[in-house]
N, C-alpha and C positions, 0 to 999 in steps of 0.2 A: 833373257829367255833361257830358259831348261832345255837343252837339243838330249833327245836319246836316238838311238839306232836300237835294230835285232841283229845280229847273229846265231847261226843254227851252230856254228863250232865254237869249242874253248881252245882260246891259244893257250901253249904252254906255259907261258905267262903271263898274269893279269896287271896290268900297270894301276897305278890309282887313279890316273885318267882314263882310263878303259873304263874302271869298277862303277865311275861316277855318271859315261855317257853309252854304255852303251849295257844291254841285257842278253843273256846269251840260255838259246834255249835247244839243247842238242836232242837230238833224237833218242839217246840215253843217257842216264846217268844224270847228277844235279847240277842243274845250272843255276839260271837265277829265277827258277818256279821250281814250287814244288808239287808236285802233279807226274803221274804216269802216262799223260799222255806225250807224245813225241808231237813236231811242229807241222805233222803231217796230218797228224789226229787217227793214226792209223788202227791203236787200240778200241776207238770208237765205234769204226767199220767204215763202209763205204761214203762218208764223207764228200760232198759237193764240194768240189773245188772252190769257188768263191765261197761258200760258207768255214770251209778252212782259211781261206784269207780274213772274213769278217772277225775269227774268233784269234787272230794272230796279230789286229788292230783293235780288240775288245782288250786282250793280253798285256799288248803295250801300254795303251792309254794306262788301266787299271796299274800296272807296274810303276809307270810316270807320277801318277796321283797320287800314290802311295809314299813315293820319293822323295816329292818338295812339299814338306812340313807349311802349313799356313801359317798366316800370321795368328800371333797369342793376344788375346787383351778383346775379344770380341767375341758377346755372349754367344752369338748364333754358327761359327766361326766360318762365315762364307767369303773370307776375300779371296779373292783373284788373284790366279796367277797364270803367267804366258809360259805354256809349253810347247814343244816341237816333239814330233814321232817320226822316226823313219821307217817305213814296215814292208819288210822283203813280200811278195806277194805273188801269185800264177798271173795274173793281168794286170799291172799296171796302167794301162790306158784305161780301164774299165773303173777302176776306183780314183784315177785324177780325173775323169769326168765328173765324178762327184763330189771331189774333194771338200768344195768348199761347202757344200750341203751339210755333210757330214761332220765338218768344221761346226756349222750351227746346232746341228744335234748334238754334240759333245759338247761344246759353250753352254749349252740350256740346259743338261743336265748335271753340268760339276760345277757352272760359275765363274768356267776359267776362261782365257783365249789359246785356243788349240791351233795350232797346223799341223797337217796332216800332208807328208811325203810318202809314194811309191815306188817300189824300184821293183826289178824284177830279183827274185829270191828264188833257188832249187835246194830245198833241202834232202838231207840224208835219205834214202828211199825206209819206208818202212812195210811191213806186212801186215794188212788190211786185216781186220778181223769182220766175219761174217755179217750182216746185218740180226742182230739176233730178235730183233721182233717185225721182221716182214708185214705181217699183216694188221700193224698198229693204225690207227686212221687219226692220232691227236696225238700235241705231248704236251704235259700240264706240268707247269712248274709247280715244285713243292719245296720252298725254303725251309720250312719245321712254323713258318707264323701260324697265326689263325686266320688270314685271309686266304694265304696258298692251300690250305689245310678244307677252307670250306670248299676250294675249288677245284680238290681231286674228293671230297668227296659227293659235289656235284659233275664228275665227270662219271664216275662211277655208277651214280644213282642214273642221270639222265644221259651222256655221251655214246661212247663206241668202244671196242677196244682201244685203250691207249697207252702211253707213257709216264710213270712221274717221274720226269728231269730233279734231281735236287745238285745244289752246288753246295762241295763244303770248304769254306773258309775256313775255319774254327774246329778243330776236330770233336769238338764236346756236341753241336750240334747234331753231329752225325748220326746217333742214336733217337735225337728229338725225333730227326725226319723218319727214321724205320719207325717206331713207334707209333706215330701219328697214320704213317701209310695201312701200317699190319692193325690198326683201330678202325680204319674204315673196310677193311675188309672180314672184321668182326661185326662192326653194324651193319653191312649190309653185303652179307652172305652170300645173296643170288645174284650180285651187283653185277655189272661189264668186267670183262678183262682187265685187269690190269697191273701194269708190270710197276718197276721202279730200278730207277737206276744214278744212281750216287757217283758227284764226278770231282776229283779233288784239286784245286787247282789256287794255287796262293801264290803270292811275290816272297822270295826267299829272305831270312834277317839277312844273309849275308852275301856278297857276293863268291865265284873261284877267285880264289887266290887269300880268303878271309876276310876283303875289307868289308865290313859294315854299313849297310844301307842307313839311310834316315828313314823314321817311320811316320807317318803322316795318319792318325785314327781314320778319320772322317770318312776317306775312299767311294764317295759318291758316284765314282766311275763301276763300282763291281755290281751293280746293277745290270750292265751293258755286257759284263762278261759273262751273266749268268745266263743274259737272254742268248751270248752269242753260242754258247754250250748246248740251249735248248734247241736252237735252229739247225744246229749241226747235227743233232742226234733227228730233225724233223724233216730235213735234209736229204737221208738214208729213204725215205718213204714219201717225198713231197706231200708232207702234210702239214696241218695250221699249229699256232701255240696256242697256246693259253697263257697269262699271265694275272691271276685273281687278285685282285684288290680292290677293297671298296672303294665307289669314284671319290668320294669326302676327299681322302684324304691326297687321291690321285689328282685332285684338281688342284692342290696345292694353295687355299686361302690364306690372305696373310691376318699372322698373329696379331698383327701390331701396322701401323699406316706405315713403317718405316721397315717394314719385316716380310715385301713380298717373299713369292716362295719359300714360307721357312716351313709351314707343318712339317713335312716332314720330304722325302727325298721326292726329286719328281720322275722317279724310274720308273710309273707308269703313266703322267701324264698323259692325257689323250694326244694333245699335240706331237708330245715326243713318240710319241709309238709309231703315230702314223707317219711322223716322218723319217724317223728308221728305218720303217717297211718300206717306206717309196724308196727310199736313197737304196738301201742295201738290195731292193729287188731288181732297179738300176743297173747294179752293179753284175746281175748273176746272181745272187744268192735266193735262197730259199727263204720266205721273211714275210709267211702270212701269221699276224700277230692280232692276238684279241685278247682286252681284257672281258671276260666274262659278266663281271659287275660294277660293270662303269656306272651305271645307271642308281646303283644300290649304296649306302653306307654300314657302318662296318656291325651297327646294331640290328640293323633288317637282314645282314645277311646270316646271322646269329640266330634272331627269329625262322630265317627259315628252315635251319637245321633243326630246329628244336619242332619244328612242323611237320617234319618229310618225317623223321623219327616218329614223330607222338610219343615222345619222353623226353622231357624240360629236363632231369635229371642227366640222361645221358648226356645230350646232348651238351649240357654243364659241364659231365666229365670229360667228354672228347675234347671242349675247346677250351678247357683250364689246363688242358695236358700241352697245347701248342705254347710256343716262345715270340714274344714280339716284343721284345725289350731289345732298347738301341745298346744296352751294356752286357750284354749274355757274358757270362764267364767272365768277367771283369772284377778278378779280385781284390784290385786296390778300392772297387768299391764296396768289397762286401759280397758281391752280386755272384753265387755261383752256376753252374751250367740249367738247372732246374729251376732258378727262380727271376724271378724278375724284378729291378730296381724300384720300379711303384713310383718315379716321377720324370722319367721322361715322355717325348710324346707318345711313344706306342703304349708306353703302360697307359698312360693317363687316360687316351681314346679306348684301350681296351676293355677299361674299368668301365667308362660310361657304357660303352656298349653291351655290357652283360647288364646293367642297371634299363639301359633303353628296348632289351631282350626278354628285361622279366627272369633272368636268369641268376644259378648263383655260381658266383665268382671263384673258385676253388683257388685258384693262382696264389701263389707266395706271392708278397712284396717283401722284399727287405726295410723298405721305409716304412710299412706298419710296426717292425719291432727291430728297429736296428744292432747289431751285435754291441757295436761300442763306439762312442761319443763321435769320435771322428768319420767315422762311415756317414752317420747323421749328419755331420756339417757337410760333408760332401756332397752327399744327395739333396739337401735345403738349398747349395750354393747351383748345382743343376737341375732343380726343377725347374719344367714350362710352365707350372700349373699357374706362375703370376701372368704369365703370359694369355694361358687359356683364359684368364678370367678378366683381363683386359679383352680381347678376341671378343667374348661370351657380350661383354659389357658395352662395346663400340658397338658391335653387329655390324654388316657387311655392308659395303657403299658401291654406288655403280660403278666406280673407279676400280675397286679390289674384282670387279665380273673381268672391265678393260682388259686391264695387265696382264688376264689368264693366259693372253695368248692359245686361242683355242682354234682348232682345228677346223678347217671348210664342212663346214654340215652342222656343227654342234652348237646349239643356238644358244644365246646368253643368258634367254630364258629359263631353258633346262639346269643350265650351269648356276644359277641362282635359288632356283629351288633345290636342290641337291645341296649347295651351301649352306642354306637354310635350317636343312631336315636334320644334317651333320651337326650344327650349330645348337640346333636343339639339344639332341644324344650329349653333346659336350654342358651344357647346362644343367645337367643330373650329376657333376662334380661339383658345380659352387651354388 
């Protein structure tokens, strides 16, 4: 088992046993994030105490995942592995009542076996900064994809005043998500309020003292830490999220009889959201979560931008400008920060879905015309597409609805026709 601990201090020495189990995040200066905010989240604002705890166990986990490299040799690369977290926290009693809840939210969303430890933690004090949008009534996350992207600007068009949360990993990102945000505020002029606010927040290469982390790609956990940045900032004004993506691919069909779970991550599963929300609002936090188009897939939500506009064109250009490639900025593939690889699953689905929209597809692929030889084998040897076309070719079995593990109220019914419709959209590639 992999144990980590937090600490808010850096001792003045880092041992290589320290470097390897424990993460240190001071109030200033770099520890092992890199991110401006302190462990108190005080540059944020007013901050809910348990939702500063939520985002101090979103922090950890995502750091941990990050840490223990999976196993190599496996196409989809989901084995398992046993972690431990230890997370200094304002109420301990409050999160070991849930612990083991919470346990199974993280299990269902990265594939591992988690334990989750509380202790009680007082970090450095920090100074709060103001709530700077009082009178916000939603916060819509905006990753820079085309699903978050139709969902602030169906906040915009139909919502309240609100927020667009974006998380940046990646610093090349950063630009997509302004772009995309200051595009919907060009298309729709008279639109709602709305603000945006960019929060930077990654596991560092290395640790104090210089040793070198292990890097692990995959990070299925930074889902969890984007929603817990979103809740913190929704927190400040007890209001709801949003979290847009089309249900296709949130329901998580499998590719292959041997391939549950693989489309693609299940950071928005219906199951897992609502049971985040129950466990964390459990706990004290703030943690009313919606996705907006769970009901929808990813071409009808295409279509309906391309509706509310009346210009198929535009609408083409606004969401050829969004990123939904699992490799952004991935130069050993070729793949730089504006284009996209063209076979994995986000491209793949993305592609149908402008084909299932009636739309035209502006987007680069690098694997339309790859720079040079090697780039091409690399993207041949990670394409889904033989996968999608096995998928396309089996079609769905009452066993694959089973497995969904779906949430109290969400009928298998629903969840089958929805598979379906998605199923289709993916059958305008082979």
């Amino acid at each position: 088992m992999a144990d980590f601990g937090l600490k808010f201090q850096i001792p003045t020495a880092v041992s290589r046993t320290d470097a390897r189990t424990t993460f240190y995040w001071p109030a200033e200066g770099t520890g092992s994030f890199n991110t401006p905010l302190g462990p108190r989240l005080g540059k944020l604002g007013p901050v809910k105490p348990a939702n500063i705890d939520l985002v101090r166990i979103a922090a950890m986990a995502y750091a941990a995942d990050r840490s223990i490299p999976r196993a190599i040799g496996r196409r989809l690369n989901w084995t398992s592995r046993v972690i431990k977290v230890t997370v200094p926290v304002s109420k301990p009693d409050a999160w070991n009542a849930v612990a083991d809840d919470l346990k199974a939210v993280l299990d269902f969303l990265s594939g591992d076996s988690w334990t989750l430890a509380f202790r009680s933690g007082r970090a450095p004090r920090e100074m709060a900064a103001e709530n700077a949008y009082p009178t916000a009534e939603r916060v819509v996350l905006l990753s820079g994809g085309a699903d978050s992207a139709v969902g602030a600007f169906l906040a915009r068009a139909k919502s309240s005043e609100h927020i667009l949360v974006s998380h940046i990993g990646a610093s090349s990102i950063s630009p997509i998500q302004k772009a995309v945000a200051e595009q919907i505020r060009d298309l729709l002029p008279n639109g709602l309020t709305q603000h945006h606010r960019q929060v930077t927040f990654t596991r560092a290469r290395k640790q104090p003292g210089g040793y070198k982390l292990p890097n692990e790609p995959s990070t299925r956990t930074r889902s969890l830490l984007f929603l817990a940045l979103g809740l913190a900032v929704a927190s400040m004004n007890g209001i709801p999220l949003w979290i847009p993506e089309n249900g296709f691919a949130s329901l998580n069909p499998p590719l292959g009889a041997d391939q549950l779970g693989s489309l693609s991550t299940r950071t928005t599963h219906p199951w897992f959201l609502s049971e985040l929300s129950r466990v964390a609002t459990r706990a004290g936090a703030q943690a009313d979560i919606t996705n907006p188009f769970a009901d929808k897939t990813k071409g009808e939500m295409f279509r309906w931008v391309a509706d509310e506009l009346g210009d198929d064109d535009a609408a083409s250009t606004f969401l050829s400008s969004t990123n939904s490639c699992a490799f952004t900025n991935r130069r050993w593939y070729g793949v730089a920060a504006d284009q996209h690889c063209g076979t994995c699953f986000g491209c793949l689905m993305r592609r149908a879905s402008f084909a299932a929209a009636k739309l035209t597809d502006k987007s680069i692929y690098v694997s339309d015309a790859p720079p040079n030889v090697e780039t091409a084998e690399r993207l041949r040897i990670s394409s889904i597409l033989p996968s999608i076309q096995g998928f396309v070719g089996r079609g769905l079995h009452v066993g694959d609805i089973a497995a969904m593990r779906l949430p109290s109220g969400y009928l298998p019914s629903t969840a089958r026709d929805l598979c379906e419709r998605g199923k289709k959209e993916l059958e305008l590639l082979v």
